[in-house]
N, C-alpha and C positions, 0 to 999 in steps of 0.2 A: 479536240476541236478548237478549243480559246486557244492552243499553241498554233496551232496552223493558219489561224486570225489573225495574232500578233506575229509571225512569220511574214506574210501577205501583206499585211498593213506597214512595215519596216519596211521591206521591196519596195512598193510603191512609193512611198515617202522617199528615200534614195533615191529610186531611179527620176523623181519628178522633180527632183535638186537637179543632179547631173546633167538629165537632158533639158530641163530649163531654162540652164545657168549657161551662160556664157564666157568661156576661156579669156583671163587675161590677156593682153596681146603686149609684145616686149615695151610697147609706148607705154602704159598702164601700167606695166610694173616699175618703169624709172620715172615715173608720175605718181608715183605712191608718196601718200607724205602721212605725217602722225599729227594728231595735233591732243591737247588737252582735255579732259571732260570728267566732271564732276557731278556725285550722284548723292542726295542729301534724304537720308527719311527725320524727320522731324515734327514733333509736336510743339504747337504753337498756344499760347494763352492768349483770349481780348479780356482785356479789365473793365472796360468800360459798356455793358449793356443794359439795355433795360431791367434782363433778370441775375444782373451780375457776372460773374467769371464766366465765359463759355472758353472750350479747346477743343483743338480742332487736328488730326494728325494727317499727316501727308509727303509730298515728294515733290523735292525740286529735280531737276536736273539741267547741269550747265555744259554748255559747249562753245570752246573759248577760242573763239577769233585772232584774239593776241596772245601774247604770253600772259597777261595781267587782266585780259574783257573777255567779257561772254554776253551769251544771248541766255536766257535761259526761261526752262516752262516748270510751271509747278499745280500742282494739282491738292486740294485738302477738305476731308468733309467732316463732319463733326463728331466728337467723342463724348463729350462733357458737358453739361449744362442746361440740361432743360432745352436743345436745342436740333434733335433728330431732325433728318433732311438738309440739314446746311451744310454747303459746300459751295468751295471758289476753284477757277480755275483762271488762271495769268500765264503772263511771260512778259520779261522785261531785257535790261542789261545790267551787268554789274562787272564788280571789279575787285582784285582778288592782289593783294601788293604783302609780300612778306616783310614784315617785324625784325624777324629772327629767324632761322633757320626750322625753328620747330613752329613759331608761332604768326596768325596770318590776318591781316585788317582786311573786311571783306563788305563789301555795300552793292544794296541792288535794288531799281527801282521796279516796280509791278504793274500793268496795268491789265485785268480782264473782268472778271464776270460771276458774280455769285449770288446766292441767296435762299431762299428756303429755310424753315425752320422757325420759323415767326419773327427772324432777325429781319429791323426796318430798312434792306437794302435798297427800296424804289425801284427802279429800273434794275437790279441788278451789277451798275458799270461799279467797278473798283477799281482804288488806285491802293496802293500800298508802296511804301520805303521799311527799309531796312539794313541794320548795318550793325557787325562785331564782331567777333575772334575767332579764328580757328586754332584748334591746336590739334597739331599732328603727336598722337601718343604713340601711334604704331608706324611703320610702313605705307604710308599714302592713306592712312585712316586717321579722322580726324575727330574731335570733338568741336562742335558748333554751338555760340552762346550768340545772338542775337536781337535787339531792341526796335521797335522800329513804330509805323504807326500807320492805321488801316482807314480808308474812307470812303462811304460811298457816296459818292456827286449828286444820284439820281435819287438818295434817300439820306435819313435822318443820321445812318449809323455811325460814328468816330470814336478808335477808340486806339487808345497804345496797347503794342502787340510785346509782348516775349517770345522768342523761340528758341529750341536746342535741339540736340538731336545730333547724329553719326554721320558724318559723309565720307565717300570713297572716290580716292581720284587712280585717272590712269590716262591711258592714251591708249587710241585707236587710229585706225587705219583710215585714209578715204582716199577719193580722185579728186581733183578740183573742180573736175567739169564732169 
């Protein structure tokens, strides 16, 4: 019976792609274009809180406009610190200029929304900057080292960030319109 489910359940998943989707049309395919996009999991340190070190792990992800800007969103809730419940979620721009062929200066500014955890965010609003190296050790996979510094406007909290972490780049597909 559970193969006959997972049978049934496959069909319908397919057939509700197929007939849902709509057929590229020859405009649409010579309107295809690639563009850049960068995918980062990283843990982040704050040095500066009430109850000392907190960290915090999460996920940027960039999507880059130019060859060297992006727009990008990141999301991070807490691991470390006497600090359960806290989590930010942002997007900003940044900008991504190669060194060297392996190695990459990278800066991006933040602004969105966090709090929870007994961290004194106020309102919630955050700004954060950030900026440092990438190094590609493999094939579009990269090593991230990052400095930067976090604040919240509507509350007490400021403090210098650290981050590091793996990112992965590539290129996808879209339309312009």
């Amino acid at each position: 019976m559970r193969k006959l489910y997972l049978i049934l359940l496959s069909l319908f998943l397919i057939s509700t792609l197929v007939l849902g989707s709509e057929l590229l049309t020859k405009t649409d395919l010579t309107n295809l274009q690639k563009r850049k996009i960068s995918e980062h999991i990283l843990y982040e340190l704050y040095f500066c809180t009430d109850q000392g070190i907190a960290s915090v792990f999460g996920y940027h992800f960039d999507s880059y406009f130019t060859e060297n800007h992006y727009f990008t969103l990141a999301i991070f809730g807490a691991v470390a610190g006497e600090r359960g419940g806290y989590g930010i979620a942002a997007f900003g721009l940044g900008a991504n200029y190669p060194i060297t062929d392996k190695l990459y200066w990278d800066a991006k500014a933040l602004l969105g929304s966090g709090g929870g955890g007994g961290l004194p965010a106020g309102g919630g609003f955050a700004v954060e900057v950030q900026a440092g190296l990438s190094y590609e050790f493999m094939k579009n996979v990269f090593f991230d080292l990052k400095a930067g510094y976090l604040k919240f406007p509507t509350g007490t909290l400021e403090t210098p960030i650290l981050n590091f972490g793996l990112s992965f780049r590539e290129k996808e597909l879209y339309l312009p319109y």
